[in-house]
LUMTIDO-167214 format. One record per residue (C-alpha): residue number from 1; x, y, z. Coordinates in nm, 4 decimals. Layout:
! residues N
 resi        x        y        z
  NUM        X        Y        Z
...
//
This chain:
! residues 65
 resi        x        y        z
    1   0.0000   0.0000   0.0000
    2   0.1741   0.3541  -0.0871
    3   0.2467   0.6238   0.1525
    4  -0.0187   0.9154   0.1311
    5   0.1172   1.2352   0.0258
    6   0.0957   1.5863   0.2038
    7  -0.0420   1.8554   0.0217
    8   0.2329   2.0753  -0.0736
    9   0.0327   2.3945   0.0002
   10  -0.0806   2.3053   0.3372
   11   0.2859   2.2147   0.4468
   12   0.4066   2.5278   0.3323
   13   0.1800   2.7226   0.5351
   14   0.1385   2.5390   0.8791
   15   0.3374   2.4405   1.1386
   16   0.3410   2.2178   1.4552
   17   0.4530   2.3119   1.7804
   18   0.6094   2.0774   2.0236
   19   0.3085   2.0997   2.2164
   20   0.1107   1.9682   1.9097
   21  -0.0464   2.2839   1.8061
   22  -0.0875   2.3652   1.4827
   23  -0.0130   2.7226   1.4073
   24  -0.1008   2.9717   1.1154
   25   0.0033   3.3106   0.9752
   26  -0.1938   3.6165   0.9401
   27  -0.3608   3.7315   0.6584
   28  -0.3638   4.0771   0.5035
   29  -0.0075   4.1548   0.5949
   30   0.1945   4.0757   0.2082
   31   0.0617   4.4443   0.0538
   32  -0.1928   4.7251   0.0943
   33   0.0411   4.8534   0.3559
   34   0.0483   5.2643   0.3626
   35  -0.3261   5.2546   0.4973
   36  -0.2657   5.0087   0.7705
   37  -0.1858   5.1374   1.0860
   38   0.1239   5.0461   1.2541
   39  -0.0108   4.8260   1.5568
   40  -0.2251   4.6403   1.3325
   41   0.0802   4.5583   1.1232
   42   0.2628   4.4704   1.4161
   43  -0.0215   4.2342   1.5072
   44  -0.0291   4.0702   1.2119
   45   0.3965   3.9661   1.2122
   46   0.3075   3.6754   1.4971
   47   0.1659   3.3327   1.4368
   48  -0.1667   3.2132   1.5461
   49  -0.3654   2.8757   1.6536
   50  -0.5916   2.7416   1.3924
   51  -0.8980   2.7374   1.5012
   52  -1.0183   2.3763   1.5818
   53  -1.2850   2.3874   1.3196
   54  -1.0430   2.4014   1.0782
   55  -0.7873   2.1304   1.2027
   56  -0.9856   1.8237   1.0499
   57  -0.9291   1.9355   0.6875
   58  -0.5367   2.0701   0.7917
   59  -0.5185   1.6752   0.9163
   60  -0.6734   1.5221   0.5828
   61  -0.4524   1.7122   0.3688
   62  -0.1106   1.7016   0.5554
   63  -0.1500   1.3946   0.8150
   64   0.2603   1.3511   0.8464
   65   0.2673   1.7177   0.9320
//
């Protein structure tokens, strides 16, 4: 039986922590920048849980992630 694959999207753009969370980047942060103020840029440079409605498909399409 052959190995499943990840989907290379969806390893590119999560991560797991030691802990086993799996965390996310902000949105909105690549362009559009002048009207943005500067704390809500700063907010957006961290990472960020998933949400745990959203971790069943993250699963399905990367499960050696």
């Amino acid at each position: 039986m052959p190995k499943i694959r990840n989907h290379r999207g969806t390893k590119k753009r999560f991560r797991v922590t030691p802990t086993g969370k799996v965390m996310r980047r902000h949105a909105s942060q690549s362009h559009i920048l002048e009207k943005k103020s500067q704390k809500r840029k700063r907010l957006f440079a961290g990472e960020s849980a998933v949400s745990h409605a959203d971790l069943r498909q993250i699963h399905h399409n990367a499960p050696y992630l």
